[in-house]
C-alpha atoms as an extended CHARMM CRD file, in Angstrom:
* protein
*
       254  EXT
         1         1  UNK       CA              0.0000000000        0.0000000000        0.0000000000  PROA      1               0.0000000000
         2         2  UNK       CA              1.4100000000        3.1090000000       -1.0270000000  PROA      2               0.0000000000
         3         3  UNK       CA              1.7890000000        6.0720000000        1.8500000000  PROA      3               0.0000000000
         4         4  UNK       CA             -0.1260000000        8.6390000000        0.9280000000  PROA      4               0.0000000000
         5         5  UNK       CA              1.4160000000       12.3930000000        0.5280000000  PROA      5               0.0000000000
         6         6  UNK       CA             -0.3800000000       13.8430000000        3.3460000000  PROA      6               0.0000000000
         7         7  UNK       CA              1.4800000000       11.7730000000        5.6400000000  PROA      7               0.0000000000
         8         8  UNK       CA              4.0630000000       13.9460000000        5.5160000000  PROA      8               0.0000000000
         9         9  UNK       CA              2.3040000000       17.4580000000        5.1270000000  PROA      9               0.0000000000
        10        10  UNK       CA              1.6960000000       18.7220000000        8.2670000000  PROA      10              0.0000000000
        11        11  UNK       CA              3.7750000000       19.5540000000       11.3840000000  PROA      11              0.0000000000
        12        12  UNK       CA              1.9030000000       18.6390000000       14.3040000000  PROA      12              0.0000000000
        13        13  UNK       CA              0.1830000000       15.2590000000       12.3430000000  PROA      13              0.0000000000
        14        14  UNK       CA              1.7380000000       12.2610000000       12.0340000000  PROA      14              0.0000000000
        15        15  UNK       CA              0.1240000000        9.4120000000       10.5770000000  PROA      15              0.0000000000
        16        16  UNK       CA              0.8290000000        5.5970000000       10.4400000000  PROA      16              0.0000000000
        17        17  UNK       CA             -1.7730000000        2.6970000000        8.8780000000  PROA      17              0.0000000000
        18        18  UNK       CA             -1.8810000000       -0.8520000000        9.0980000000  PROA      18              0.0000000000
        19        19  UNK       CA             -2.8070000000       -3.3220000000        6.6600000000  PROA      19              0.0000000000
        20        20  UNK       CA             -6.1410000000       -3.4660000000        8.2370000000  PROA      20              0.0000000000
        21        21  UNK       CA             -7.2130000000        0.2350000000        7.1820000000  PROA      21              0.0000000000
        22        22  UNK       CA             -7.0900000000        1.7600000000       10.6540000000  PROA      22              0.0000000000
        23        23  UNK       CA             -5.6760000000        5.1370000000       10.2810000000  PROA      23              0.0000000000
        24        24  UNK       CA             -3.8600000000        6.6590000000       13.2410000000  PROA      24              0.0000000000
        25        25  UNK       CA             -3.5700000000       10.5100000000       13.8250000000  PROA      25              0.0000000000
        26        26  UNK       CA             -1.4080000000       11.8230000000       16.3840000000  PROA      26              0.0000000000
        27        27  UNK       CA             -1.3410000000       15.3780000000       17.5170000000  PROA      27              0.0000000000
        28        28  UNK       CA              2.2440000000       16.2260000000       18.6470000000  PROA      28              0.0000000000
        29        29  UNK       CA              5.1560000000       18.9850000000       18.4310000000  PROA      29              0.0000000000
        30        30  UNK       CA              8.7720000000       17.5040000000       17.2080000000  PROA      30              0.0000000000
        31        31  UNK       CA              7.6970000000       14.6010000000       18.5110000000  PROA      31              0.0000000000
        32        32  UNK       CA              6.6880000000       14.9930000000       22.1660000000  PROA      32              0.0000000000
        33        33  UNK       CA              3.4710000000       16.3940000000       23.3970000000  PROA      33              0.0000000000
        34        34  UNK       CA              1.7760000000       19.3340000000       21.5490000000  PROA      34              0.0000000000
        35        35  UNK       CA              1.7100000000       22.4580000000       21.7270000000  PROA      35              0.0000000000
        36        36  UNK       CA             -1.8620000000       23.5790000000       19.9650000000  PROA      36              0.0000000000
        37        37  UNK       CA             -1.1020000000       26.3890000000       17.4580000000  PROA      37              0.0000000000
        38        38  UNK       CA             -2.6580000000       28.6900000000       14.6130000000  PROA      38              0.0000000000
        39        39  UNK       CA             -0.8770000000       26.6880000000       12.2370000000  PROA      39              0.0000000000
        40        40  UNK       CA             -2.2600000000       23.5570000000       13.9110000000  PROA      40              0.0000000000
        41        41  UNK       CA             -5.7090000000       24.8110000000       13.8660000000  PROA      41              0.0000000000
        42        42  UNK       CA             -5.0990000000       25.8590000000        9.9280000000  PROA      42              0.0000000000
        43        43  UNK       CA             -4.1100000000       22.5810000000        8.9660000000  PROA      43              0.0000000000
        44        44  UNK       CA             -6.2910000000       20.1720000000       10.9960000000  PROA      44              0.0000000000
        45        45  UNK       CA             -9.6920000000       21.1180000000        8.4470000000  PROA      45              0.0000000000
        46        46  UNK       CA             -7.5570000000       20.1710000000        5.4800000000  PROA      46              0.0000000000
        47        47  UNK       CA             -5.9460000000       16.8700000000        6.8780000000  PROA      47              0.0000000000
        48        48  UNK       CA             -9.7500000000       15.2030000000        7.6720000000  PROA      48              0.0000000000
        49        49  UNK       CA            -10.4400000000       16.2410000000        4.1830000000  PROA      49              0.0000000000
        50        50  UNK       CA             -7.3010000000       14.2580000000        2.8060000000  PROA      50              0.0000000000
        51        51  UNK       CA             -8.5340000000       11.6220000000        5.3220000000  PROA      51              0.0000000000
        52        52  UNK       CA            -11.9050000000       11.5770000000        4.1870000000  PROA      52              0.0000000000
        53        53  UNK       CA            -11.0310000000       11.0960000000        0.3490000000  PROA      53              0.0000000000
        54        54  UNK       CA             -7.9190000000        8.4850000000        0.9150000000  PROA      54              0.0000000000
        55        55  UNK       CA            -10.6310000000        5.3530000000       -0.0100000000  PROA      55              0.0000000000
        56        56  UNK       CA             -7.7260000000        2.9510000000        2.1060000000  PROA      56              0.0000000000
        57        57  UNK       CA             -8.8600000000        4.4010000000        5.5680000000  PROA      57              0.0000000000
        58        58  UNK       CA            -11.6900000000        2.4280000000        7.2340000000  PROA      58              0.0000000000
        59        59  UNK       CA            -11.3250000000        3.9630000000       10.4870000000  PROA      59              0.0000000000
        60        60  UNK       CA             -9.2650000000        6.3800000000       12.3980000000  PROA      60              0.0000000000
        61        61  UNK       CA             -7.8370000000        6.9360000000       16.0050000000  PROA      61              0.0000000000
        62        62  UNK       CA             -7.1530000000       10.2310000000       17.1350000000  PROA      62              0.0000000000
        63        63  UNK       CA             -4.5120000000       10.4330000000       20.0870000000  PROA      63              0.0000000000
        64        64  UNK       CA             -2.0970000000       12.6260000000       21.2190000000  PROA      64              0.0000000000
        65        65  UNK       CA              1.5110000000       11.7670000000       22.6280000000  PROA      65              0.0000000000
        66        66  UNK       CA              3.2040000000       11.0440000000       25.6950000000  PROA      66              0.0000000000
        67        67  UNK       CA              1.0700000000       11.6900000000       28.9610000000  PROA      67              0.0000000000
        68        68  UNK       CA             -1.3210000000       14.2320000000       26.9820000000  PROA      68              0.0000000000
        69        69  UNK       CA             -3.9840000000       14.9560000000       24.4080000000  PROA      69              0.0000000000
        70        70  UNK       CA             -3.8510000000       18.6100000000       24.6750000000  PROA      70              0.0000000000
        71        71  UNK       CA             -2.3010000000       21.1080000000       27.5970000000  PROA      71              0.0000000000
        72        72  UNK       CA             -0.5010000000       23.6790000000       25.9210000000  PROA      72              0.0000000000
        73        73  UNK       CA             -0.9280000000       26.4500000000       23.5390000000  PROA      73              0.0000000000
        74        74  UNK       CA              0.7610000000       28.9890000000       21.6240000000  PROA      74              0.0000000000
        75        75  UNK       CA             -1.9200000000       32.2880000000       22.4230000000  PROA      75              0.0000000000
        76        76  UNK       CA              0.0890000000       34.6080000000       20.1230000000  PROA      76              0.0000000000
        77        77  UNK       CA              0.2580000000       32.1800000000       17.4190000000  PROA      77              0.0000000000
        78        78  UNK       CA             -3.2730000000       32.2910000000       16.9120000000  PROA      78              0.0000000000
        79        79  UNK       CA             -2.7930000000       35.6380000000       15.6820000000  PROA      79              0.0000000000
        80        80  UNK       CA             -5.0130000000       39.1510000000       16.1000000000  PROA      80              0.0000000000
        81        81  UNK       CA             -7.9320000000       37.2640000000       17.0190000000  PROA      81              0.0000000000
        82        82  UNK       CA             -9.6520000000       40.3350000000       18.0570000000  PROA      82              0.0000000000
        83        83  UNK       CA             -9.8350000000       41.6860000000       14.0560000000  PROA      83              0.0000000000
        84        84  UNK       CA            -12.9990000000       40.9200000000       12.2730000000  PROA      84              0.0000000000
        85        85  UNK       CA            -11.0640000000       39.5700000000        9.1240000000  PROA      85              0.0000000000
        86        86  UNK       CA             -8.3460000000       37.5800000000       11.5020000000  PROA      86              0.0000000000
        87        87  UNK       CA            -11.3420000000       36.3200000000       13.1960000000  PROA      87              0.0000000000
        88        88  UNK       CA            -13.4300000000       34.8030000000       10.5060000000  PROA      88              0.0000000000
        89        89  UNK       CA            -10.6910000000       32.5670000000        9.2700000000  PROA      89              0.0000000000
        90        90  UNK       CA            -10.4500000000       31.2420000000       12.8840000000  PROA      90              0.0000000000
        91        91  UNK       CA            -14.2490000000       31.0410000000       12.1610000000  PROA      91              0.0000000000
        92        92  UNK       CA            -14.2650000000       29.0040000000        8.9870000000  PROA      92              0.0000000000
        93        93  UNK       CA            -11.4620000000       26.2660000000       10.2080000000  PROA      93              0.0000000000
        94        94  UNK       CA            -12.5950000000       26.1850000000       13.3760000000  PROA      94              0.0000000000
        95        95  UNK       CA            -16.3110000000       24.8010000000       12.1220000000  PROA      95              0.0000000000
        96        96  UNK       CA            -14.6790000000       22.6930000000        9.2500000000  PROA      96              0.0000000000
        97        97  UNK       CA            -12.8450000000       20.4890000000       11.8900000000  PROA      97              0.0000000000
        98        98  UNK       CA            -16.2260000000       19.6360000000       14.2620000000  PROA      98              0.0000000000
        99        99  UNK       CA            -17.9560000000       19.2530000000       10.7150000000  PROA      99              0.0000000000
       100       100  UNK       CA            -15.4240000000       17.0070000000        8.8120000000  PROA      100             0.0000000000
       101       101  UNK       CA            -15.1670000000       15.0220000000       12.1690000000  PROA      101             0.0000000000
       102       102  UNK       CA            -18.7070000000       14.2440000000       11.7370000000  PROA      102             0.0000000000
       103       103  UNK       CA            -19.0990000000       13.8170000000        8.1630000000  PROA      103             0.0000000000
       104       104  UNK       CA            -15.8840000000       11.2410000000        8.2640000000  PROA      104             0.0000000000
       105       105  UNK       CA            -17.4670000000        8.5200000000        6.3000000000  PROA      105             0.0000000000
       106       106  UNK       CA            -15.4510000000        6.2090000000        8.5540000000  PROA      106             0.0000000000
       107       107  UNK       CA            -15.7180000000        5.4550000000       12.2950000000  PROA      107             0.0000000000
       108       108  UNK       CA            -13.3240000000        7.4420000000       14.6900000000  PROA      108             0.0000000000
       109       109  UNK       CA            -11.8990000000        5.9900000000       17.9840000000  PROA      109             0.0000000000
       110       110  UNK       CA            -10.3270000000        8.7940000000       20.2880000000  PROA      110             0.0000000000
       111       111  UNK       CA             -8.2590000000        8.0150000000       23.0170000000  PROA      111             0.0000000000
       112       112  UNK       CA             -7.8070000000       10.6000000000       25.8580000000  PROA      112             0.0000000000
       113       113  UNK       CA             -4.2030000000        9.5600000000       26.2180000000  PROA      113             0.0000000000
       114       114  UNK       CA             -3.9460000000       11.8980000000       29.2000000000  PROA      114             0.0000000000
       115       115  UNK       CA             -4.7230000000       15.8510000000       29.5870000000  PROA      115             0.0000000000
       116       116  UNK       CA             -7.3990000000       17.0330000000       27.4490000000  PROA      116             0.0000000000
       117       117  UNK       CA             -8.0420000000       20.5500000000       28.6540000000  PROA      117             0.0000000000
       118       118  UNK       CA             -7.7970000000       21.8590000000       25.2540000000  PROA      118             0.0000000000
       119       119  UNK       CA             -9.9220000000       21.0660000000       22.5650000000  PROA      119             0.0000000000
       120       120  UNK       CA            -11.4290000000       17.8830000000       24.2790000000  PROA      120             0.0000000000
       121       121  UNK       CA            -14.5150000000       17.8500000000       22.1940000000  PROA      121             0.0000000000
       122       122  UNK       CA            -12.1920000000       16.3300000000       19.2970000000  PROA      122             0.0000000000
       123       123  UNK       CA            -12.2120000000       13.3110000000       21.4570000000  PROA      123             0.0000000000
       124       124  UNK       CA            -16.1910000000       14.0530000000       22.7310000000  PROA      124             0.0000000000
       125       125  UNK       CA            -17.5220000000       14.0370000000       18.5610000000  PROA      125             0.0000000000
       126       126  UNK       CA            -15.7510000000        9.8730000000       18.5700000000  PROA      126             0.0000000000
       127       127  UNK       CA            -18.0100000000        7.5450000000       17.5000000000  PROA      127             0.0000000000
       128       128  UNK       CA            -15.7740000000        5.5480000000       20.9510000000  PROA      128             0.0000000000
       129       129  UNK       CA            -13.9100000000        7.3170000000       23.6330000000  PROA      129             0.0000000000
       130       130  UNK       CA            -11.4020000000        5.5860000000       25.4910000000  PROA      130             0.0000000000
       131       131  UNK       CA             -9.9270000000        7.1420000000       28.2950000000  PROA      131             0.0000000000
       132       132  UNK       CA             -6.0590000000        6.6510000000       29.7870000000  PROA      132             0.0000000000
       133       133  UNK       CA             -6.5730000000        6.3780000000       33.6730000000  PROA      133             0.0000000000
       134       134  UNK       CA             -4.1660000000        9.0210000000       33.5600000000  PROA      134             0.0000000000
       135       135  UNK       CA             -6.7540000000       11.4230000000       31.3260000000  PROA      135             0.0000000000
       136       136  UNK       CA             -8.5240000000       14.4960000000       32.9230000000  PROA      136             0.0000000000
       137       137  UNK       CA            -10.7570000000       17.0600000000       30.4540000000  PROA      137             0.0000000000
       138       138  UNK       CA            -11.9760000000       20.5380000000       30.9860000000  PROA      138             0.0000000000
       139       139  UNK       CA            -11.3630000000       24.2780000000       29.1240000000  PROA      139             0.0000000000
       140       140  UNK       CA             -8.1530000000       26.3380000000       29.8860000000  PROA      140             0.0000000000
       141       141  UNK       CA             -7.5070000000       28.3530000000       27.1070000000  PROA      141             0.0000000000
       142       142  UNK       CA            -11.6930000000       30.2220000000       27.5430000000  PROA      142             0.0000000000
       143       143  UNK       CA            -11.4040000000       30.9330000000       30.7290000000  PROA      143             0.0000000000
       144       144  UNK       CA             -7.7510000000       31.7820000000       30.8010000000  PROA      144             0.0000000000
       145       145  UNK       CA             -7.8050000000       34.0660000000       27.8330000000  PROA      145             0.0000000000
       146       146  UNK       CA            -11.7190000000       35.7640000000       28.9790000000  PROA      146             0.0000000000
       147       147  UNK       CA            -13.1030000000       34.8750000000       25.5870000000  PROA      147             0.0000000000
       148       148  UNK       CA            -16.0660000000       32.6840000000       25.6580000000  PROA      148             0.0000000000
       149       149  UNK       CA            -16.3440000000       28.7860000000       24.6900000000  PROA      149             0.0000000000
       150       150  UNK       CA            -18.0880000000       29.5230000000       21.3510000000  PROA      150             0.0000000000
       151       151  UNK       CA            -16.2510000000       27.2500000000       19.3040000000  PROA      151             0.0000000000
       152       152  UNK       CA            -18.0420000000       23.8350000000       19.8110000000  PROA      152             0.0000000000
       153       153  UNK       CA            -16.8130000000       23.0480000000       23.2620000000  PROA      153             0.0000000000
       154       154  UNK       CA            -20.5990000000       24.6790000000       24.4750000000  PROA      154             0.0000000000
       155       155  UNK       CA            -22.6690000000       22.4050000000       22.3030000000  PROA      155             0.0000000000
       156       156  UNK       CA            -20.5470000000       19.4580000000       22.2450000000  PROA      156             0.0000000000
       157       157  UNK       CA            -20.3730000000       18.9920000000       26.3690000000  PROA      157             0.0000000000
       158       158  UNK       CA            -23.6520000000       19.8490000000       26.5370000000  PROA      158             0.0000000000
       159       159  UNK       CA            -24.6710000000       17.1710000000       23.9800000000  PROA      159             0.0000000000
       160       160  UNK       CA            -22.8640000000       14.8020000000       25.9100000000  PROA      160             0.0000000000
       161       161  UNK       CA            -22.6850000000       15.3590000000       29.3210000000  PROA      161             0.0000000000
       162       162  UNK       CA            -25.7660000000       17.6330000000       30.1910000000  PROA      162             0.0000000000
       163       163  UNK       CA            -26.2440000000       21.2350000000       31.0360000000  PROA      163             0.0000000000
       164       164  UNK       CA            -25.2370000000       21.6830000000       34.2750000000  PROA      164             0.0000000000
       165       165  UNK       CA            -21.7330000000       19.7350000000       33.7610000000  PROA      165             0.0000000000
       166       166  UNK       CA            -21.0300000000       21.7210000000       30.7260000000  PROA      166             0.0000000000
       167       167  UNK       CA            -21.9610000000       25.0700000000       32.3080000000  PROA      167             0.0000000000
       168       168  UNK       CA            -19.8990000000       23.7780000000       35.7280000000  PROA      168             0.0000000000
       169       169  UNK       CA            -16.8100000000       23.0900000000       33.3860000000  PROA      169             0.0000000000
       170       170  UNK       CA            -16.8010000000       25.9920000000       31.2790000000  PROA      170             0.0000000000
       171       171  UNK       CA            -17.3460000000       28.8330000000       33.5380000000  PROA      171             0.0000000000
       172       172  UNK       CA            -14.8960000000       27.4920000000       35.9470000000  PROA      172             0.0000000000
       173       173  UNK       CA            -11.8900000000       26.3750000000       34.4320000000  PROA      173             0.0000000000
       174       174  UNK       CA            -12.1380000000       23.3460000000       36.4800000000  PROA      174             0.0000000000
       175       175  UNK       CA            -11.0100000000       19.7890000000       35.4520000000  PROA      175             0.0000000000
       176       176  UNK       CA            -12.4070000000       16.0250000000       36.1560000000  PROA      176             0.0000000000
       177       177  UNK       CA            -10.5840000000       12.7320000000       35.9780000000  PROA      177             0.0000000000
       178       178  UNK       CA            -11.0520000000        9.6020000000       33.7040000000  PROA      178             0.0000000000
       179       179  UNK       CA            -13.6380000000        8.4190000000       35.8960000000  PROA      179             0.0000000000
       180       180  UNK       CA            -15.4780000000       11.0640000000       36.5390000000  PROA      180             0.0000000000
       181       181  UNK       CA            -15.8790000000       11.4460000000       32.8790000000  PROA      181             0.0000000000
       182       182  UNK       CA            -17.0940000000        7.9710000000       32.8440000000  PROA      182             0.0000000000
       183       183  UNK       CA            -19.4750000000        8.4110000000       35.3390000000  PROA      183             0.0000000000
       184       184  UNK       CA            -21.1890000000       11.4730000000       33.3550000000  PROA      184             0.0000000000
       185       185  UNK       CA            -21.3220000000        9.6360000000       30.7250000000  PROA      185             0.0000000000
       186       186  UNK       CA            -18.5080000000       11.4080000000       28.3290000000  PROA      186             0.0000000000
       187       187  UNK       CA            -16.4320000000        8.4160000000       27.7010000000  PROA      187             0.0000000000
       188       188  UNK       CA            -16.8350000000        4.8300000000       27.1510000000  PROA      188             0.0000000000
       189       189  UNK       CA            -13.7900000000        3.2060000000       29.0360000000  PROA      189             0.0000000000
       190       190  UNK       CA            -11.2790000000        3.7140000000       31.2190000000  PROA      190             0.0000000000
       191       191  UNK       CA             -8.0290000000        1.3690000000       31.0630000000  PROA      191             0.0000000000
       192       192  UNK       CA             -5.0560000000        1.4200000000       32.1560000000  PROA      192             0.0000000000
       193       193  UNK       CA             -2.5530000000        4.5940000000       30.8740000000  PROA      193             0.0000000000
       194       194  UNK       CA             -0.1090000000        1.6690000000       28.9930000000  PROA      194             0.0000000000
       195       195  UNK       CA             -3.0640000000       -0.2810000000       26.9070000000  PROA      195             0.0000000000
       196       196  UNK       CA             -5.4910000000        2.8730000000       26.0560000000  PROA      196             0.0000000000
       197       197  UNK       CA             -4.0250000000        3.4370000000       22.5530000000  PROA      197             0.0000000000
       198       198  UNK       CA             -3.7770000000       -0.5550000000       22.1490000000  PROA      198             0.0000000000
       199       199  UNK       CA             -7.6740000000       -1.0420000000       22.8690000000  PROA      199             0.0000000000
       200       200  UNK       CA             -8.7680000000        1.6970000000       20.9200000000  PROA      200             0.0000000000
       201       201  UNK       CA             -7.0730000000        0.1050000000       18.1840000000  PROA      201             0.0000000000
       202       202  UNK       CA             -8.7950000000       -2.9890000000       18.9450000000  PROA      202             0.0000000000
       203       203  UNK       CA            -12.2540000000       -0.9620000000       18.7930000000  PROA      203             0.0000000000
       204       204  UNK       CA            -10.5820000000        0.5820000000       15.4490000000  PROA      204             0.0000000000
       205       205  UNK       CA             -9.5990000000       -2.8080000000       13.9900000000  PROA      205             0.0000000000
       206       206  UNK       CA            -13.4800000000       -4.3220000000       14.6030000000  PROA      206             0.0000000000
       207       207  UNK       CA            -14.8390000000       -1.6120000000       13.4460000000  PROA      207             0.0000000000
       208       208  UNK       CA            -12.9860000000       -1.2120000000       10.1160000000  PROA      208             0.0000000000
       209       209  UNK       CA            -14.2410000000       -4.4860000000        8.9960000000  PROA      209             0.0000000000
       210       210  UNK       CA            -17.4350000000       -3.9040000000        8.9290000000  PROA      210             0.0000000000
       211       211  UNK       CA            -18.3640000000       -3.4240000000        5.2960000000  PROA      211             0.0000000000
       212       212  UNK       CA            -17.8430000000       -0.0540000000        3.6700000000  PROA      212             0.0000000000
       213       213  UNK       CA            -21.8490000000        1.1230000000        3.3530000000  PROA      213             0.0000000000
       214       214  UNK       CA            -22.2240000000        0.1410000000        6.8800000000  PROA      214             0.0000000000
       215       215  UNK       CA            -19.3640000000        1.8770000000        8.4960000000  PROA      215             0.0000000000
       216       216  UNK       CA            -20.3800000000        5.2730000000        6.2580000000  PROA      216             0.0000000000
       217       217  UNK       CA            -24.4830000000        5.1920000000        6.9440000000  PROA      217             0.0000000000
       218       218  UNK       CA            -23.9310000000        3.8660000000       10.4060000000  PROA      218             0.0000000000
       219       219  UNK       CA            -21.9560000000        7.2540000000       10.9420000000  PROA      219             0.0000000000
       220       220  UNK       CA            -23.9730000000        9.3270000000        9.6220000000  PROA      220             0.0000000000
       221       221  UNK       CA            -27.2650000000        7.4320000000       11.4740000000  PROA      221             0.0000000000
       222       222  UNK       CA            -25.8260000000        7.5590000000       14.8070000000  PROA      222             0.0000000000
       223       223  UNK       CA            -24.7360000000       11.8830000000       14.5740000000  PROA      223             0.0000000000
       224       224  UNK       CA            -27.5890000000       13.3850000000       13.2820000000  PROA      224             0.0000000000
       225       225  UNK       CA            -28.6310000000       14.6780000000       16.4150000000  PROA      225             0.0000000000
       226       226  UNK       CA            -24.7230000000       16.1150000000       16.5200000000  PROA      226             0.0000000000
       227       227  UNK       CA            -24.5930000000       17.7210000000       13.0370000000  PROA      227             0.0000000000
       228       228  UNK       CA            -27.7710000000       19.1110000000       13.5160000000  PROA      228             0.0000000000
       229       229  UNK       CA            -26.7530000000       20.7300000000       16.8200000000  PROA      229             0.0000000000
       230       230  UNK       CA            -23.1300000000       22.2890000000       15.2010000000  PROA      230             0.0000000000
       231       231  UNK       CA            -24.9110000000       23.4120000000       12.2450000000  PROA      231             0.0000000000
       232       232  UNK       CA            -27.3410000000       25.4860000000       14.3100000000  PROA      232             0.0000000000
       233       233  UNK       CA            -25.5260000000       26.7350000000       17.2110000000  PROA      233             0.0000000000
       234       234  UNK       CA            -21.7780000000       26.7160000000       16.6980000000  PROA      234             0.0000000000
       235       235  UNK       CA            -21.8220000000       30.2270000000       14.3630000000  PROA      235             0.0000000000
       236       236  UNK       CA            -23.6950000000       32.1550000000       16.8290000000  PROA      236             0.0000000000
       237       237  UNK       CA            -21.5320000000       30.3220000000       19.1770000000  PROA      237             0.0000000000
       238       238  UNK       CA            -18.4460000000       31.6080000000       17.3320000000  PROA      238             0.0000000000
       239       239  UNK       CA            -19.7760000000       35.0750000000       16.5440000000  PROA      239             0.0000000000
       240       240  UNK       CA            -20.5820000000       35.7470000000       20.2870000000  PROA      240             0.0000000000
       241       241  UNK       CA            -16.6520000000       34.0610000000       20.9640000000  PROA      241             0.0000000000
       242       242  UNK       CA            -15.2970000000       36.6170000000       18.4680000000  PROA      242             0.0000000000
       243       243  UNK       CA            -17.4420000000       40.0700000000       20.7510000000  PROA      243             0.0000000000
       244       244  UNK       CA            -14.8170000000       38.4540000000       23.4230000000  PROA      244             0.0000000000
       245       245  UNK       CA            -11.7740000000       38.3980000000       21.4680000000  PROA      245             0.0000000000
       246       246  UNK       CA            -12.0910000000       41.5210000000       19.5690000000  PROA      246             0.0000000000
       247       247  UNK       CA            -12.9730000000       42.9210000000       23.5230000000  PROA      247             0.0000000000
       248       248  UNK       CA             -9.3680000000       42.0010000000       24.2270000000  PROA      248             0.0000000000
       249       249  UNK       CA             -7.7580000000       45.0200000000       21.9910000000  PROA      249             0.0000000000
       250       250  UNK       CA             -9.7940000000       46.7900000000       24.4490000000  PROA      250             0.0000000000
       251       251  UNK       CA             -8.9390000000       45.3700000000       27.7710000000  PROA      251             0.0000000000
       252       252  UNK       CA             -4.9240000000       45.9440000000       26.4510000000  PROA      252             0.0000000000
       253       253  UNK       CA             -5.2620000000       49.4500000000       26.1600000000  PROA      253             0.0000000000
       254       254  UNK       CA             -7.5130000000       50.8370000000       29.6070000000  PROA      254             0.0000000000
């Protein structure tokens, strides 16, 4: 099987795929745990595109590396968030990525392979969630930053975990472990921090030979609900986000 181009094409992606079909994606910077960027957050809507046309994938894990899925990020690389024009790129990748997650015609396995403060709902829109005893999940950057959780995070936890949880998580900043999570309901297992990315390539591997109609109707069966919820509420979501962000020119100058 021949490795396709994108393998190669993006900084904070690498890829590997077995014989079986089952497409990993790991987020990570030079090879150690990532740092979340604007160029990672530029590239991510394009790679589930080359993911969703490369015909050899019949499922994908999405993990990150070392003890965590996300904990850091680059505020400044994002650039001037708080311009209109700057803003509606952010916009536009940043509803391509919860969209193209979705409309993967293949199943996705995430595995919370430890911190997931940032950007968890990658791992909340898997068709299975397995959780690393060693995972937590919440929202630093929002909270940190004062701009609100516009982006997906609101509908996404809420979809998933309820109202109050979401609202608890993302107007304090706070965190909750693996099992927690489990308990409300956000991810399907919990194993030990050594065999998480191992069983959710076992989930991957069962799942990718299922036959091809199946795998791409079943997706599409089991997130309507999901779809229908980004496509209403994440651009007001995002427009009330960017009233906080372009705020912060404001707050730099008083």
């Amino acid at each position: 099987m021949t490795t396709p181009a994108y393998f190669d094409k993006y900084q904070n992606l690498a890829f590997s795929r077995g014989e079986d079909g089952v497409l990993v994606m790991r987020f990570h910077t030079d090879g150690g745990p990532l740092t979340f960027t604007g160029q990672t957050h530029e590239d991510l809507p394009q790679a589930l595109e080359d993911i969703s046309l490369d015909r050899d994938n019949k499922a994908l894990v999405i993990t990150g590396t070392g003890d965590q899925f996300m904990k850091d990020i680059d505020g400044p690389s994002l650039g001037e968030i708080f311009k209109p024009a700057a803003w509606e790129k952010t916009r536009v990748e940043g509803r391509k990525v919860l969209e193209r997650l979705l409309d993967l015609p293949i199943p996705v396995v995430g595995v919370a392979n430890g911190t997931a403060t940032i950007h968890s709902e990658y791992l909340l829109l898997a068709d299975v969630h397995i959780a690393s005893e060693k995972a937590t999940y919440g929202d630093f950057p929002h909270p940190a930053f004062g701009i609100t959780a516009g982006d997906g995070l609101h509908v996404v936890w809420e979809e998933i975990a309820g109202t109050a949880r979401a609202k608890y998580l993302l107007w304090t900043g706070e965190s909750i472990d693996a099992q927690t999570a489990l308990q409300w309901g956000v991810v399907s297992e919990v194993v030990e921090h050594d065999r998480a990315l191992e069983r959710g390539l076992e989930i991957a591997r069962k799942l990718a030979a299922k036959p091809a109609l199946y795998r791409s109707l079943q997706k599409q069966t089991l997130n309507l609900n999901l779809r229908r919820r980004l496509t209403q509420d994440v651009p007001f979501g995002m427009a009330l986000e960017g009233l906080t962000a372009a705020d912060l020119a404001y707050q730099q100058q008083a």
